[in-house]
C-alpha positions in Angstrom: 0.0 0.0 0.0 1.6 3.2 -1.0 1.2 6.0 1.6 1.7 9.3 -0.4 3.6 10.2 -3.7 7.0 12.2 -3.2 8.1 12.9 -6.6 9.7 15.7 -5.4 12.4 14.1 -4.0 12.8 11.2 -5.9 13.4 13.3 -9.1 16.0 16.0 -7.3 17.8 12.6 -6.0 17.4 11.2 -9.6 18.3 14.3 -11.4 22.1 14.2 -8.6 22.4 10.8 -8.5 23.2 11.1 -12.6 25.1 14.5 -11.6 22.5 16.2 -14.2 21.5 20.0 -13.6 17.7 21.3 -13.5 19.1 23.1 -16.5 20.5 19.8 -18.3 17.4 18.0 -17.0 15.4 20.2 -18.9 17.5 20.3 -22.3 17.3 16.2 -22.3 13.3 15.8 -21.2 12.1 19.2 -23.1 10.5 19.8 -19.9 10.8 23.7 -19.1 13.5 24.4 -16.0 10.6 26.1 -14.3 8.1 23.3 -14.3 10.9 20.8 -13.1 11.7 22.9 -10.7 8.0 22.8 -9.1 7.5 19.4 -9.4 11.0 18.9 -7.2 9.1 21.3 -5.2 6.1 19.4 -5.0 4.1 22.0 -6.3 2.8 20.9 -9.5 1.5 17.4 -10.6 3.1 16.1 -14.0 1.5 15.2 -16.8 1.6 11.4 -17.7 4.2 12.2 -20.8 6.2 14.6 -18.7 6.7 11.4 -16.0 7.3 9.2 -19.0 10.0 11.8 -20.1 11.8 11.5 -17.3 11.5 8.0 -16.4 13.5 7.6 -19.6 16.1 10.3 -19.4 16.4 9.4 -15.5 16.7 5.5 -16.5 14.6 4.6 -13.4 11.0 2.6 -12.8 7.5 4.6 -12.2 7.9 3.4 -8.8 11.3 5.1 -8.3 10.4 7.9 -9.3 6.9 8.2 -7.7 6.8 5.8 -4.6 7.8 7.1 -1.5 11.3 5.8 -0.3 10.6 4.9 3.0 7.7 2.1 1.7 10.3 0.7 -1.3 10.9 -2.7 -0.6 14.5 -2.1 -1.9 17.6 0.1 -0.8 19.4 2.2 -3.2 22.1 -0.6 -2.8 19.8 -3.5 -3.7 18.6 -1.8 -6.6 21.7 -0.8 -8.4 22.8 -4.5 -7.9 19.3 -5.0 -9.4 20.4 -3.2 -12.6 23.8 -4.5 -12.8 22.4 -8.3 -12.3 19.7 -7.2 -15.1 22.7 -6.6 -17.8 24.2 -10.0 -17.1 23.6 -13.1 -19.8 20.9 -15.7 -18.4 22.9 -18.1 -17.4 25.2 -15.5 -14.9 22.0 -14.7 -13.7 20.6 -18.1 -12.9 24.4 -18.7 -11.0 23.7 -15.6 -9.4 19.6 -16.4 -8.2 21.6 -20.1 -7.2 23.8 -18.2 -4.4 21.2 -16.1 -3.4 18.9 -19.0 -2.5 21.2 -20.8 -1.1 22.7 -18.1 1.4 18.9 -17.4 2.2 18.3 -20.8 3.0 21.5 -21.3 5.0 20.2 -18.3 7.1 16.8 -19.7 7.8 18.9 -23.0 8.9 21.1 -20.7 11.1 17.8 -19.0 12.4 15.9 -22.6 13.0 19.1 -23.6 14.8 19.3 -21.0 17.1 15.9 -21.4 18.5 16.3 -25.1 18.8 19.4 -24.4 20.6 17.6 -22.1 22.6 14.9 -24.0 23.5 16.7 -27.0 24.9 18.7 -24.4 26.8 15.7 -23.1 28.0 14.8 -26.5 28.9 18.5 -27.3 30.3 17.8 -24.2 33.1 14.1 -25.5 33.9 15.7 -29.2 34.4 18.7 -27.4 36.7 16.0 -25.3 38.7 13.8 -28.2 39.5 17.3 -30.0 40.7 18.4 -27.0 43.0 14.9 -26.9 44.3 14.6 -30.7 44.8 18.2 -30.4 46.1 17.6 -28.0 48.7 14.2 -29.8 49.8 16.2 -32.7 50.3 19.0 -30.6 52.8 15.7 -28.6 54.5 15.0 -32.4 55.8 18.0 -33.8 56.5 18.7 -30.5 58.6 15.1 -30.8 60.1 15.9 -34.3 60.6 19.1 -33.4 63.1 17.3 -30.9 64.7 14.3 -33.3 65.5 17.3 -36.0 66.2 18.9 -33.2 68.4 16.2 -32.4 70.3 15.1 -36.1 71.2 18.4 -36.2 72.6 18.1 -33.6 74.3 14.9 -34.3 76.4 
């Protein structure tokens, strides 16, 4: 579900990211320097050819450029890899997904083995308590036991 648009600063992180000036921005799209400046601005909506304009001079996605960072499932990081892994031929790519399900997979291991390990330590501890407890029971009447002992001799 997408919270609220922010093409504001998507395009003026677009527009740096490829070092590009409002000015070059606006030779490359054809879109006038003023009107990109208010949409970076947020204050003007773009036409549907002016965000296909700069989807294509930008090189980025509808979502990039429209969604809201913060709700992007991916990190700046993940998507360049994205586009780098996208140029590679089929069968790099099919290597590539191979590692990546494998590491995945070794990590839900690691993560299923640490709560098993946990658990029988958990269990470990309750098994020690109930042995302290049924330890010190077990003094408590051997020491009532002398002092019942030690008072019959007494009397």
């Amino acid at each position: 579900m997408v919270k609220n648009m922010s093409l504001g600063d998507n395009l003026k992180n677009l527009r740096k990211e490829l070092n590009y000036t409002q000015t070059e921005l606006s030779e490359y799209t054809g879109i006038k320097v003023g009107h990109i400046s208010k949409l970076e601005n947020n204050d003007s909506d773009p036409k549907l050819s002016t965000i296909y304009k700069l989807m294509n001079v930008l090189q980025c996605s509808a979502d990039e450029l429209l969604m809201d960072e913060t709700y992007s499932p991916l990190t700046g990081v993940l998507k360049s890899c994205f586009k780098r892994i996208d140029s590679l031929e089929p069968y790099d790519k099919k290597i590539l997904i191979h590692l990546i399900n494998t590491y995945c997979d070794a990590q839900l291991y690691k993560k299923a083995s640490n709560q098993a390990q946990a658990e029988l330590y958990d269990t470990d501890i309750e098994s020690i308590n109930e042995q302290y407890k049924w330890n010190e029971l077990r003094s408590r009447d051997k020491i009532d036991k002398m002092v019942e002992h030690e008072e019959k001799s007494n009397t």
